[in-house]
Backbone as CSV, one residue per row, in Angstrom:
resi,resn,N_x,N_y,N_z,CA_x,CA_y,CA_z,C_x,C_y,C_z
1,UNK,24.961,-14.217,11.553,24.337,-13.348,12.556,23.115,-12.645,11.980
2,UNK,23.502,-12.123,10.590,22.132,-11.566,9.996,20.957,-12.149,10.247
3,UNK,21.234,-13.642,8.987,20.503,-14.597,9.201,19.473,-14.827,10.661
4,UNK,20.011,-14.797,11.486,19.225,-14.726,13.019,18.302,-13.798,13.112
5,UNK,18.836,-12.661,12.587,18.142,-11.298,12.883,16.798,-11.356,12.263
6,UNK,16.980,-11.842,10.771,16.046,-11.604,9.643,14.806,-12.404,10.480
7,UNK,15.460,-13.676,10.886,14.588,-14.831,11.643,13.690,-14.654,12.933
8,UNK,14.270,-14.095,13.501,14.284,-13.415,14.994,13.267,-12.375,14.874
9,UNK,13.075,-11.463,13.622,12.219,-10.266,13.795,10.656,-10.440,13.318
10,UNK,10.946,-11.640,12.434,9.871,-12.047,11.668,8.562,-12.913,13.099
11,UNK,9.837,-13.968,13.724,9.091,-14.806,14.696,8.823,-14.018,15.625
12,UNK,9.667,-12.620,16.486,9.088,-11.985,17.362,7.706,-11.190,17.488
13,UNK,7.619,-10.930,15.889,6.620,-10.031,15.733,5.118,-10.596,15.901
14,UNK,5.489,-12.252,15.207,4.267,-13.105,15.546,3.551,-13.743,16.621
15,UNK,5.012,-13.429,17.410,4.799,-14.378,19.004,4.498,-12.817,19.399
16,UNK,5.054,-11.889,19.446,3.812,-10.993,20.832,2.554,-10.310,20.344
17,UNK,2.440,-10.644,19.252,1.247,-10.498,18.632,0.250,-11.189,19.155
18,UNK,0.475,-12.114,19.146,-0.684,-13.685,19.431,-0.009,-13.569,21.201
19,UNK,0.842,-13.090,22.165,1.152,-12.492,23.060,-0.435,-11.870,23.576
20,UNK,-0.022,-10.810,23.570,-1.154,-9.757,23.397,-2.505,-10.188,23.089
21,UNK,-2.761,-10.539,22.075,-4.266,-10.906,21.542,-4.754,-12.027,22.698
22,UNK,-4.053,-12.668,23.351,-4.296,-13.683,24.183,-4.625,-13.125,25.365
23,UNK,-3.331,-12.043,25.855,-3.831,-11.806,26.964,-5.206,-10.750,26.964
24,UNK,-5.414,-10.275,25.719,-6.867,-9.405,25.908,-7.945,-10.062,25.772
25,UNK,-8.171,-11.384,25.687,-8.506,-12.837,25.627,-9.580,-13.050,26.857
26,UNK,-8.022,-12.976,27.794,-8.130,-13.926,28.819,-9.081,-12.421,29.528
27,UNK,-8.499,-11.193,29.700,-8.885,-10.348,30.103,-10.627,-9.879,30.038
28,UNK,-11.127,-10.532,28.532,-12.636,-10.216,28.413,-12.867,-11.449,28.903
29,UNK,-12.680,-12.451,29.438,-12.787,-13.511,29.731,-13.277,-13.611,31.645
30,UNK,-12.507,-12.345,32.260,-12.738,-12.375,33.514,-11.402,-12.983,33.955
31,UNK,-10.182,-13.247,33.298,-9.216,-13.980,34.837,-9.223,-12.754,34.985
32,UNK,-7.695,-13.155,35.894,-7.204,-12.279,37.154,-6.567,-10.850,36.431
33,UNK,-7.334,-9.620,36.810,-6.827,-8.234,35.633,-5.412,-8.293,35.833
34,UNK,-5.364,-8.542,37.141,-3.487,-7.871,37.557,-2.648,-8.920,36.332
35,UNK,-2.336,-9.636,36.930,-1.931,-11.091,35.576,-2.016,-10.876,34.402
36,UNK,-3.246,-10.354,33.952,-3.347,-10.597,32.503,-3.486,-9.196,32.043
37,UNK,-3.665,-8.381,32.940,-3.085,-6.922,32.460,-1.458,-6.769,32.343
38,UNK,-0.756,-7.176,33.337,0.250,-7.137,33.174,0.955,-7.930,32.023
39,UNK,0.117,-8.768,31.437,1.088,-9.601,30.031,0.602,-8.504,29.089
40,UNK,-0.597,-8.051,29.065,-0.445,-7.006,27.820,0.127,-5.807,27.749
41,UNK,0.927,-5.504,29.405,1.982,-3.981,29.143,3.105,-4.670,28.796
42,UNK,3.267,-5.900,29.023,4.852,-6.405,28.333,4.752,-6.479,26.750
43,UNK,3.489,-5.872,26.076,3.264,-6.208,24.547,2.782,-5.329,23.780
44,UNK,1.646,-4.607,24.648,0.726,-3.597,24.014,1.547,-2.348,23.716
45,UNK,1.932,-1.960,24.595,3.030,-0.459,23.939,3.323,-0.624,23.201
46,UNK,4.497,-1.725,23.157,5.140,-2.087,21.511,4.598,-2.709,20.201
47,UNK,3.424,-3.113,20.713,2.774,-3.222,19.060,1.942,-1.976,18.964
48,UNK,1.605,-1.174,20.087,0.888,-0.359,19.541,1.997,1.045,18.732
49,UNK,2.931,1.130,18.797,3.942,1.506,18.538,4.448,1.216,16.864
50,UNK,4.395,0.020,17.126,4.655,-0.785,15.593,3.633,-0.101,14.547
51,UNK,2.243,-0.552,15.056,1.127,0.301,14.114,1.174,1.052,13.979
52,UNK,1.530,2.659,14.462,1.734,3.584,14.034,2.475,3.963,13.453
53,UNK,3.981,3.128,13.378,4.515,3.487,12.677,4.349,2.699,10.766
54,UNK,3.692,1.418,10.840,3.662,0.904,9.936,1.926,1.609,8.927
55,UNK,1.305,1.872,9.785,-0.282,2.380,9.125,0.399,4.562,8.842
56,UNK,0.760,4.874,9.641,0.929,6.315,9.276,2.759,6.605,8.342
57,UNK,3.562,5.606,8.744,4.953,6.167,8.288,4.919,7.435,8.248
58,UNK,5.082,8.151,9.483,5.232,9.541,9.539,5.653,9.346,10.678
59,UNK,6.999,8.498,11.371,8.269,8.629,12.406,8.905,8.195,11.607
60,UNK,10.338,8.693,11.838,11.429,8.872,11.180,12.780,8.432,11.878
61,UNK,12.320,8.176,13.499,13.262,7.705,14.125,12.702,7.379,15.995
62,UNK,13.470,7.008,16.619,12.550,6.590,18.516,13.703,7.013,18.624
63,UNK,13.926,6.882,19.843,14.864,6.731,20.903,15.501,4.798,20.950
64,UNK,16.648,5.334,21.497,17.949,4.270,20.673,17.323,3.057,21.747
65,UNK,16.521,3.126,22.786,16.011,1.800,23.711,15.032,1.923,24.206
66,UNK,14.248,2.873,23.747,12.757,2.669,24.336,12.713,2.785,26.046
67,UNK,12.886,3.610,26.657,12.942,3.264,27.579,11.910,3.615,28.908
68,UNK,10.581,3.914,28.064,9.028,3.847,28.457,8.613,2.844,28.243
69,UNK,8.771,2.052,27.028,8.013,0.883,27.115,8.812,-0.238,27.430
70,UNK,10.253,-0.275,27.491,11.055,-1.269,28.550,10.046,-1.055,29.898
71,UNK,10.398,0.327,30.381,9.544,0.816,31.975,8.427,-0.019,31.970
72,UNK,7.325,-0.156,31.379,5.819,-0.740,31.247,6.426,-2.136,31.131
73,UNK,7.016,-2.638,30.399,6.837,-4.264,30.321,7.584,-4.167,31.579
74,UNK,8.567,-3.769,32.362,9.138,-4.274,33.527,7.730,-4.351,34.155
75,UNK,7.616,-3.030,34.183,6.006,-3.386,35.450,4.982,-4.247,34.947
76,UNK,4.639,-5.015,33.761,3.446,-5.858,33.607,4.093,-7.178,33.883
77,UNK,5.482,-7.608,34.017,5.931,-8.506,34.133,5.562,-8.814,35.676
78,UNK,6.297,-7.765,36.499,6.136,-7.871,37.833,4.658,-7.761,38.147
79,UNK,3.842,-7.475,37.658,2.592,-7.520,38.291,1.868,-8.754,37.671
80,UNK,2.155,-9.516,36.923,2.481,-11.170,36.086,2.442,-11.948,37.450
81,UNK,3.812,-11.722,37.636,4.578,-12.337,38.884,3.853,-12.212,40.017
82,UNK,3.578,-11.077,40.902,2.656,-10.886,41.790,1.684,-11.643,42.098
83,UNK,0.875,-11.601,41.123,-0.479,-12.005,40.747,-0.293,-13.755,40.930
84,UNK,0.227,-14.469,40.398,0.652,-15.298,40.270,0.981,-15.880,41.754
85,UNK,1.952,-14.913,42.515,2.539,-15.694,44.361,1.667,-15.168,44.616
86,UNK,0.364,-13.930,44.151,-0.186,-13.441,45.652,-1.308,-14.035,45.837
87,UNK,-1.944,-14.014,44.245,-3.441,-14.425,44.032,-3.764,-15.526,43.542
88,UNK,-2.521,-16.492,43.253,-2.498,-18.055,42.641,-3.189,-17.944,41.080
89,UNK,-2.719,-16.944,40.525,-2.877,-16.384,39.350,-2.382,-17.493,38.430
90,UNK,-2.989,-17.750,37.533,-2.504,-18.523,36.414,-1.008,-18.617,35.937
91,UNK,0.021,-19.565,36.601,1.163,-19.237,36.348,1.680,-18.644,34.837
92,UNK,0.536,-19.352,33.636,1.249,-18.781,32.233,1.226,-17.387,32.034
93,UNK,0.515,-16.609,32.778,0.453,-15.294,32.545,2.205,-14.564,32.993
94,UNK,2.416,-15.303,34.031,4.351,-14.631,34.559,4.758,-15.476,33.252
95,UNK,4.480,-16.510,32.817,5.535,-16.993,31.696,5.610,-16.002,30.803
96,UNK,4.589,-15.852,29.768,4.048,-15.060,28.495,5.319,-13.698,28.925
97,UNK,4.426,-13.111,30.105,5.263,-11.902,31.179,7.009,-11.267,30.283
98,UNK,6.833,-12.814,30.954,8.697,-12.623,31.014,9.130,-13.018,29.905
99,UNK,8.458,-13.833,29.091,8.899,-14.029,27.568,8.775,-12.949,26.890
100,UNK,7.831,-11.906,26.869,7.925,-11.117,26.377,8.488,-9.648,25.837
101,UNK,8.896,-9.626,27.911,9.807,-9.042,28.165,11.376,-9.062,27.483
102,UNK,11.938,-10.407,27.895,12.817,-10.670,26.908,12.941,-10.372,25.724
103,UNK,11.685,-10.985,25.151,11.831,-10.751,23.739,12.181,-9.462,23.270
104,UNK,11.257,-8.513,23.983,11.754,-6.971,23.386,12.906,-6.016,23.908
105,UNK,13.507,-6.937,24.936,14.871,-6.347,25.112,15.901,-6.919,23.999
106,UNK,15.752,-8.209,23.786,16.679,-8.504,22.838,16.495,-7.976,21.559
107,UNK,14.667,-7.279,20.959,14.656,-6.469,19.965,15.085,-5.427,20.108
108,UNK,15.210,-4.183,21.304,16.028,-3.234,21.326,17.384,-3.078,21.427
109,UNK,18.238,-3.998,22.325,19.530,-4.277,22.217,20.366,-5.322,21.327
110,UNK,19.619,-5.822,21.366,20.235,-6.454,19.858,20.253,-6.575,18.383
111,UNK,18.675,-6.494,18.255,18.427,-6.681,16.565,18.144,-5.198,16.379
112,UNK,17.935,-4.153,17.075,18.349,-3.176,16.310,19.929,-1.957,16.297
113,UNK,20.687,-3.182,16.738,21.995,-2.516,16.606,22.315,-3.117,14.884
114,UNK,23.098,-1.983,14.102,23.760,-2.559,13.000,24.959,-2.872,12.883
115,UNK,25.236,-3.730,12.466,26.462,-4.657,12.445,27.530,-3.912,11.194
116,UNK,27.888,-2.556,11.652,29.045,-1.976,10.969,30.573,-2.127,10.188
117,UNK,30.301,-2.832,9.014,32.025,-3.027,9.433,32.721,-2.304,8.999
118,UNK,34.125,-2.717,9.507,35.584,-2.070,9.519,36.219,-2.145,7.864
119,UNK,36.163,-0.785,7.414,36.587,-0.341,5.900,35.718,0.560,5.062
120,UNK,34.511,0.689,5.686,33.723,1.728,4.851,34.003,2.366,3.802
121,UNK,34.072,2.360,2.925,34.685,3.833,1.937,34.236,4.809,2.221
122,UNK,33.798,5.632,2.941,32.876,6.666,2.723,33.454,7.848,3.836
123,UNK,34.923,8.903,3.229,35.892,9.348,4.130,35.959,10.623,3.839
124,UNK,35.743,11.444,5.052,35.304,12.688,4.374,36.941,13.569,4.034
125,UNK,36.458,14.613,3.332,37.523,15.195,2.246,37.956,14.334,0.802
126,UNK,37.303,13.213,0.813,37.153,12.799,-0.134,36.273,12.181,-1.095
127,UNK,36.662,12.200,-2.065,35.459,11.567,-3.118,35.093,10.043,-3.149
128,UNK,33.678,9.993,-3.039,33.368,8.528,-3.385,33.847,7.936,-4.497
129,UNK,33.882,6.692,-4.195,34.344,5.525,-4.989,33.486,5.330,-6.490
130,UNK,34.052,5.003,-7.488,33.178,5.033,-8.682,32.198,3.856,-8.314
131,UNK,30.891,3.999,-8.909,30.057,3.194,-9.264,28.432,3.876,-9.338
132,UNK,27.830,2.803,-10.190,26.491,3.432,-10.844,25.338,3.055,-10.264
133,UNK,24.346,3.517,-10.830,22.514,3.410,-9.879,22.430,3.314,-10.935
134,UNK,20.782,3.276,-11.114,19.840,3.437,-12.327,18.458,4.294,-12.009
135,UNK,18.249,5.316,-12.695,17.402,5.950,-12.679,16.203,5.580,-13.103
136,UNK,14.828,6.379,-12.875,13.477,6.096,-13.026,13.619,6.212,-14.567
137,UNK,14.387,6.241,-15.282,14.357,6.345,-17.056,14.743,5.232,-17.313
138,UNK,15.489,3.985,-16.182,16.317,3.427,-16.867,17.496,3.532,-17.344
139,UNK,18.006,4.853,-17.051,19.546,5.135,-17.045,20.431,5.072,-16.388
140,UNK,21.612,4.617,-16.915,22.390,4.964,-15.741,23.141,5.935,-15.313
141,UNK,23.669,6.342,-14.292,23.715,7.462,-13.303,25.202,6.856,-12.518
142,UNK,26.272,7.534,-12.908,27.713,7.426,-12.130,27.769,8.108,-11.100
143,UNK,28.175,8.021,-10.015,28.807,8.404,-8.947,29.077,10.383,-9.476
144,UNK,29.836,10.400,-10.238,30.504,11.564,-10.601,29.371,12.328,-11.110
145,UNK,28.093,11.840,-12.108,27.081,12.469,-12.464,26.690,12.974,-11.388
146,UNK,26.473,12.322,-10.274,25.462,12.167,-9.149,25.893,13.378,-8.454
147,UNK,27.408,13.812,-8.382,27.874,14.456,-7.119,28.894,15.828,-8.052
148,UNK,28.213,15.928,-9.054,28.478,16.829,-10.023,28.375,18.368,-9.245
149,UNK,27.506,18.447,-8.782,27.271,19.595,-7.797,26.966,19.021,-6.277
150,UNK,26.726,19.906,-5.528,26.486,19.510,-4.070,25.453,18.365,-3.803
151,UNK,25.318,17.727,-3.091,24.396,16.361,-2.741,23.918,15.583,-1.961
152,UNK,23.052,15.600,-1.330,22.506,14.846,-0.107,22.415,13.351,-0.782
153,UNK,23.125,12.391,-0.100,22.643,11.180,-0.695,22.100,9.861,0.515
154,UNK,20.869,9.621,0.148,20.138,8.722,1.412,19.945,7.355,0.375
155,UNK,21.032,6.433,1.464,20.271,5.139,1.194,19.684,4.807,2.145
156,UNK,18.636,4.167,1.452,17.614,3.534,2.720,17.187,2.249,2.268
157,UNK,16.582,1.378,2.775,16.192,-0.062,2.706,15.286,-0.599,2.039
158,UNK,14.061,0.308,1.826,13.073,-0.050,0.657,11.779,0.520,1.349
159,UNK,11.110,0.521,0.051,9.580,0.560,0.633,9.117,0.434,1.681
160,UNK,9.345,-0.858,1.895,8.886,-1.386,3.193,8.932,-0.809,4.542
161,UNK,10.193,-0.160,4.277,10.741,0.137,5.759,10.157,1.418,5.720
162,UNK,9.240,1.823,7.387,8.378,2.463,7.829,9.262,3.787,8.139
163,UNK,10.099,3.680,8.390,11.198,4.633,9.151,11.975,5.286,7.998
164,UNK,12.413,4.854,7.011,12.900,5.185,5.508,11.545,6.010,5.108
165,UNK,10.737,5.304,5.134,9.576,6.224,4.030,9.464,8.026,4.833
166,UNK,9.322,7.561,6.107,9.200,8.939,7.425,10.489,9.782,6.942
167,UNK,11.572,9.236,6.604,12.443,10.161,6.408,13.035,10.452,5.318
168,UNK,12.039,10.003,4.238,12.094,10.490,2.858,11.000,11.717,2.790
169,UNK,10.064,11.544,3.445,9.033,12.500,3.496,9.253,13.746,4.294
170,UNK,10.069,13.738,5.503,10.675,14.665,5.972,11.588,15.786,5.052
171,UNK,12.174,14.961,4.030,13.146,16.044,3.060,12.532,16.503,2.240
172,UNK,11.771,15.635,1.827,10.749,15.989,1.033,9.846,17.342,1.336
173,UNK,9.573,17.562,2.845,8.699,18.881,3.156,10.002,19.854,2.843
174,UNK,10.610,19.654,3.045,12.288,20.728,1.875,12.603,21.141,1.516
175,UNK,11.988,20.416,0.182,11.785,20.601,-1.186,12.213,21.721,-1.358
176,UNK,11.518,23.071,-1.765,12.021,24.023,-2.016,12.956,24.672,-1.369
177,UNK,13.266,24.861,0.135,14.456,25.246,0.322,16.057,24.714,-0.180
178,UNK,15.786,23.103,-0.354,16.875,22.351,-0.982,17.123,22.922,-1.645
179,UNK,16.300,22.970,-3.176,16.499,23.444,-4.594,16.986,24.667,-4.705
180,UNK,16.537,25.528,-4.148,17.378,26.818,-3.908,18.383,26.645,-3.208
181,UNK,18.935,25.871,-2.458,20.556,25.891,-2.467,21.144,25.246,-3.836
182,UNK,20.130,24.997,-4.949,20.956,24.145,-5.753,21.651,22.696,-5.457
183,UNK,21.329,22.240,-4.661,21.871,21.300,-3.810,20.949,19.657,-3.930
184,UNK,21.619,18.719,-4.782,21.073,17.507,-5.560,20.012,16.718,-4.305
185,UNK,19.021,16.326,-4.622,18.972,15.449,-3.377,18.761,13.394,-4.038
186,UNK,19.268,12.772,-3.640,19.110,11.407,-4.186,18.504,10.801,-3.025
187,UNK,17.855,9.685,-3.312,17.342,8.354,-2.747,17.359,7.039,-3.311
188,UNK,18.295,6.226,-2.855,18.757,5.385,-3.279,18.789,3.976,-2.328
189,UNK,18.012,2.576,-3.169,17.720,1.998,-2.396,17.784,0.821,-3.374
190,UNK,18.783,-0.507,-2.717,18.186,-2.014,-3.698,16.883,-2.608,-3.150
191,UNK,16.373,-2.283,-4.008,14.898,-3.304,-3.966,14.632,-3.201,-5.126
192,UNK,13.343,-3.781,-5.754,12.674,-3.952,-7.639,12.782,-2.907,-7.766
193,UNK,13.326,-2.722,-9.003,13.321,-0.784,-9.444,11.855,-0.274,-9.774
194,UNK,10.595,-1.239,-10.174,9.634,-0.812,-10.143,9.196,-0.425,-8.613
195,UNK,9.628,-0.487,-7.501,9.372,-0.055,-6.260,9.630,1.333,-6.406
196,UNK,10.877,1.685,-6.871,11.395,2.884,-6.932,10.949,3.783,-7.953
197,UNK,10.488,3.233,-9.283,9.672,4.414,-10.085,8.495,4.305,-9.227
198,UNK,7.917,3.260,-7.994,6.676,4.040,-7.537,6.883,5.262,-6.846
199,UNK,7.494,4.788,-5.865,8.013,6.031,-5.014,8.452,7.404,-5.949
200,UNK,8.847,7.112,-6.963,9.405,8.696,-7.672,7.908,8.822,-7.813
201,UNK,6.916,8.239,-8.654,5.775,8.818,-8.925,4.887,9.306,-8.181
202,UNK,5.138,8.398,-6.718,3.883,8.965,-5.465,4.382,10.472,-4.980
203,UNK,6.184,10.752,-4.790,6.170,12.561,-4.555,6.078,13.343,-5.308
204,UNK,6.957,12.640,-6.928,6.564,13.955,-7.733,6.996,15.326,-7.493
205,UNK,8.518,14.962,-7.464,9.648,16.126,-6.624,10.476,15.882,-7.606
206,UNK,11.304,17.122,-7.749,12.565,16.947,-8.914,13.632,16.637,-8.002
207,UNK,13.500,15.241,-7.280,14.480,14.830,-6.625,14.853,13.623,-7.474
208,UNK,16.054,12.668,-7.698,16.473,11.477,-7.732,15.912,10.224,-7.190
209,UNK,15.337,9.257,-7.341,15.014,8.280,-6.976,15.785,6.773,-7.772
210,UNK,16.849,6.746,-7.386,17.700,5.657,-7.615,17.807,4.063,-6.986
211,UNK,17.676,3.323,-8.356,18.123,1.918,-7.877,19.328,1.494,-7.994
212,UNK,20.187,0.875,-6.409,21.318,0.366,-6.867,21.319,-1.139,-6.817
213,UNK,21.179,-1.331,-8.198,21.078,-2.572,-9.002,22.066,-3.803,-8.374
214,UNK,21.389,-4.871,-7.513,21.836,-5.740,-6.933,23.212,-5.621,-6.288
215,UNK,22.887,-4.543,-5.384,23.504,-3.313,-4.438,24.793,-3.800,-4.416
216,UNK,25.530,-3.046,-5.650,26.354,-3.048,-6.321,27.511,-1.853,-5.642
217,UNK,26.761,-0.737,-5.236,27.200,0.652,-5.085,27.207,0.003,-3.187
218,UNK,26.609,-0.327,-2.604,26.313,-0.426,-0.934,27.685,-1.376,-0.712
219,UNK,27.949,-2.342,-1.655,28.955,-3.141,-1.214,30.203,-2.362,-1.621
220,UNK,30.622,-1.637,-2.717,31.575,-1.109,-2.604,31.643,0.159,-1.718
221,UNK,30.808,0.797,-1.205,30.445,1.410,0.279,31.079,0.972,1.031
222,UNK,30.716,-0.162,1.086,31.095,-0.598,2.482,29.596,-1.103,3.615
223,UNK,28.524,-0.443,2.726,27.159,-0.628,3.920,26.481,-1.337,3.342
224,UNK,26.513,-2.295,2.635,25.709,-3.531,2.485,25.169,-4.099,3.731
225,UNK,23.800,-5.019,3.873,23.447,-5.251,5.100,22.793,-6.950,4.602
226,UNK,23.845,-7.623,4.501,23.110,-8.949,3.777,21.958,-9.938,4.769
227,UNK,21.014,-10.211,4.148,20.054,-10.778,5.083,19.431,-9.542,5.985
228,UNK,19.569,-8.357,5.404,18.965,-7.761,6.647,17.066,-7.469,6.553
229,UNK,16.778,-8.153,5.707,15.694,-8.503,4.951,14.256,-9.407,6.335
230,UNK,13.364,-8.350,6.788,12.139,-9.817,7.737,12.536,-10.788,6.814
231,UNK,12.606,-12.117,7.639,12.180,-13.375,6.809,11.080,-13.244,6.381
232,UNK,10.381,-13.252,5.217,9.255,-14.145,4.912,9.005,-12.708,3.703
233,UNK,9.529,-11.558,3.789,9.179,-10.080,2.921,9.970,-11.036,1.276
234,UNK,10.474,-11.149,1.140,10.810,-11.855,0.140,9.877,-12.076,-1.446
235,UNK,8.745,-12.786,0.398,7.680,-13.151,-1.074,7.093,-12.118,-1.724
236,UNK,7.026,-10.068,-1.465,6.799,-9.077,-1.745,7.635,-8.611,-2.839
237,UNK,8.828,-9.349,-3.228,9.720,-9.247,-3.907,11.020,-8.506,-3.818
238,UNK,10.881,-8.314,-2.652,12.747,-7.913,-2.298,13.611,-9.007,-2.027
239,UNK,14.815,-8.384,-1.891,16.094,-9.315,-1.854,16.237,-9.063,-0.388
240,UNK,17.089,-10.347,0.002,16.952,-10.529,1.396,18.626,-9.662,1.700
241,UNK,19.052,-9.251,1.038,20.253,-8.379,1.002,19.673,-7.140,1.180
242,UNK,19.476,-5.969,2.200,19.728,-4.802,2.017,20.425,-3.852,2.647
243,UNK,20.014,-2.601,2.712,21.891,-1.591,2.761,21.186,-0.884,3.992
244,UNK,22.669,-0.736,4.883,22.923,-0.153,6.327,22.208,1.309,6.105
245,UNK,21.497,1.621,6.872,20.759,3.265,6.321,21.780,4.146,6.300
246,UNK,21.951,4.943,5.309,23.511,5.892,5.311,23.075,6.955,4.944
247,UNK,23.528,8.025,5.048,23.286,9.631,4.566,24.744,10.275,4.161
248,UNK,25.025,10.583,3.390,26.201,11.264,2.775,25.810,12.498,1.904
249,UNK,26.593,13.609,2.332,26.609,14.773,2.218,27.980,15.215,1.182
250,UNK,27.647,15.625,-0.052,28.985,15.850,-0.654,28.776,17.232,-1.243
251,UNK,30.478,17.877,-1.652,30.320,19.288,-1.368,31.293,19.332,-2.974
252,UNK,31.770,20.619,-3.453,32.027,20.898,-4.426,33.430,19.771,-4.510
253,UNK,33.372,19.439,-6.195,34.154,18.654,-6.490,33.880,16.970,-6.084
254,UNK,32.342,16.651,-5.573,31.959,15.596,-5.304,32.514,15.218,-3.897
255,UNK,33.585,15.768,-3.435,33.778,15.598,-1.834,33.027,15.175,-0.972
256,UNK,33.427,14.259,0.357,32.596,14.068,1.361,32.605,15.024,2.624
257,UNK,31.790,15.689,2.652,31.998,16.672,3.850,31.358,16.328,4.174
258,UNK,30.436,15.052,4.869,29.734,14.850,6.217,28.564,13.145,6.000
259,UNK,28.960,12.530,6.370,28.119,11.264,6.698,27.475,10.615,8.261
260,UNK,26.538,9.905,7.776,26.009,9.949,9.111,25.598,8.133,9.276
261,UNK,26.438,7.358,9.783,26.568,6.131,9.330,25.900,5.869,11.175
262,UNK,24.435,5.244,11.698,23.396,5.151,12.183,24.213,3.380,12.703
263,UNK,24.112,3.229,14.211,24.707,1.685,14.858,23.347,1.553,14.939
264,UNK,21.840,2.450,15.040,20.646,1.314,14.910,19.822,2.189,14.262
265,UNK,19.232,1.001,13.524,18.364,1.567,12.031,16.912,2.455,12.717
266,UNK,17.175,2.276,14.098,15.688,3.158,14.152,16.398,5.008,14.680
267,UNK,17.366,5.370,14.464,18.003,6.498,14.771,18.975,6.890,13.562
268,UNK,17.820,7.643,13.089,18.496,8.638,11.885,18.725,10.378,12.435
269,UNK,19.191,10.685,11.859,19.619,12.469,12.044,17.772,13.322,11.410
270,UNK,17.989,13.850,12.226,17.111,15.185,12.217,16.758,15.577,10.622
271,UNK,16.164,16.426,9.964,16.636,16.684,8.415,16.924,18.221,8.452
272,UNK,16.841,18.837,10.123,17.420,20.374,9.821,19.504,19.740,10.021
273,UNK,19.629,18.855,10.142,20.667,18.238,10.331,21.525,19.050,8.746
274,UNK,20.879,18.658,8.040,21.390,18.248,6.652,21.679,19.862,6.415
275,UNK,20.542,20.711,6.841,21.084,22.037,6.114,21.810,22.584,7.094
276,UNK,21.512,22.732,7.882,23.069,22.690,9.234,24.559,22.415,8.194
277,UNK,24.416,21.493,8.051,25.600,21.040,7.536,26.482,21.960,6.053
278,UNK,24.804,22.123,5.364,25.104,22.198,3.912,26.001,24.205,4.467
279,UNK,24.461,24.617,5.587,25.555,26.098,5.728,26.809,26.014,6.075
280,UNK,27.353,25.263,7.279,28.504,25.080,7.738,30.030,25.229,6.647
281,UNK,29.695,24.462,5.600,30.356,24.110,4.461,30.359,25.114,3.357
282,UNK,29.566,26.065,3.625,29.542,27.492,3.084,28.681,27.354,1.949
283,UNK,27.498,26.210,1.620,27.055,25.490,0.159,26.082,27.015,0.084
284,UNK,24.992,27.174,1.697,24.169,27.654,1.175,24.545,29.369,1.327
285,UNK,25.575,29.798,1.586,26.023,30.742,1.217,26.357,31.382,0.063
286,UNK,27.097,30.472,-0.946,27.615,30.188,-2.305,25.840,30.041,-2.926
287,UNK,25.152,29.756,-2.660,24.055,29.487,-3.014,23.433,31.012,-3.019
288,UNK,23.648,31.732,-2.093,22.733,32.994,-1.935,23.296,34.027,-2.311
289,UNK,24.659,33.911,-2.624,25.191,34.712,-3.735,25.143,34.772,-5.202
């Protein structure tokens, strides 16, 4: 099923790309606007969407179905269609239409649901499962080191991912309130560990930036995400294996007092979420005493 996904996101992205570019094509071209306007609302929102999030990475999460730019491609489809019975409009323009349409329903309802499974380790009132990362030194880093004191712990998917970087940078504006709760923060992600001493070097925060070394720690999790990798990112040098986006919150004695395990990777928690939590649990109280 992965496999599909990895396949599926890579080819969608190319087909409404060349989608789009076509119909703004046909559009300086003089056909019919209705027609060929309407193939580029079944496309243009959502790539224009994509770019912003891939040129700024500063969103951190959408809404779980889009359901403005579903709204727009319904209507460029139907006005595809229209155009087509009313004005003998170029039938490929309703094709493109409705292919496109499709296409990005099956990217919102399907490929961005995550495929969760049944056994997680990750149970609150209790302590995580042993296993190690590796730090920007090259060291390694146990579970028990890690959660030695209180701890926000974010895995996320890598570099790459536009939505990970948005919500590393979000905790990151933090920073100092974190640290004054005393309260660890990690980021932890399988991809090249030279990815990850970049990232430690581009914030330059006395936060954690951890590799889990041929996601070693995600599978005994439980949130491994195999193949969840675009086809073709590979050749950038990641593994086509990476981990379900997870957030775990642990409290004195390494405890789990609060995780936030995400059914689609574009809906993460808030980051006043996290200190919500940390007061609830009395951390930043104990902290201000």
């Amino acid at each position: 099923m992965n496999l599909l996904k990895s396949i599926y996101i890579s080819t969608y992205m190319m087909v409404v790309m060349a989608i789009m570019s076509y119909a703004g094509w046909m559009l300086y071209q003089g056909a019919d606007p209705v027609a060929w306007g309407g193939v580029f609302l079944t496309t243009g929102p959502f790539m224009m969407m994509i770019g912003r999030l891939m040129m700024f990475m500063n969103v951190a999460r959408t809404t779980k179905r889009f359901p403005l730019i579903i709204g727009l491609a319904i209507l460029g489809a139907t006005m595809a269609i229209w155009a087509w019975s009313n004005n003998n409009a170029d039938i490929l323009a309703p094709q493109l239409a409705v292919a496109a349409l499709g296409g990005f329903l099956i990217y919102s309802y399907w490929y961005s649901t995550l495929n969760r499974r049944e056994g997680a380790r990750i149970n609150v009132g209790e302590p995580l499962p042993d296993f190690t990362l590796l730090d920007v030194n090259n060291a390694t880093v146990s579970v028990r080191q890690l959660t030695d004191r209180p701890a926000i712990l974010i895995f996320y998917r890598g570099n790459w991912c536009p939505l990970c970087m948005a919500q590393i940078k979000e905790i990151i504006k933090q920073y100092e309130e974190i640290k004054n709760l005393g309260v660890r923060v990690a980021f932890i992600s399988r991809q090249p560990h030279d990815n990850t001493i970049a990232l430690a070097k581009k914030f330059g925060v006395a936060f954690d930036f951890l590799t889990d070394k041929d996601g070693q720690a995600a599978r005994i999790l439980g949130i491994e995400n195999p193949n969840g990798l675009p086809m073709g990112m590979q050749m950038m040098g990641y593994d086509s294996e990476t981990v379900l986006p997870t957030v775990i919150i642990t409290g004195e004695g390494g405890k789990v007092i609060w995780s936030h395990e995400t059914d689609n990777y574009r809906v993460r928690p808030e980051p006043d979420v996290y200190l919500d939590v940390l007061r609830r649990s009395g951390i930043a109280e104990n902290a201000a005493a």
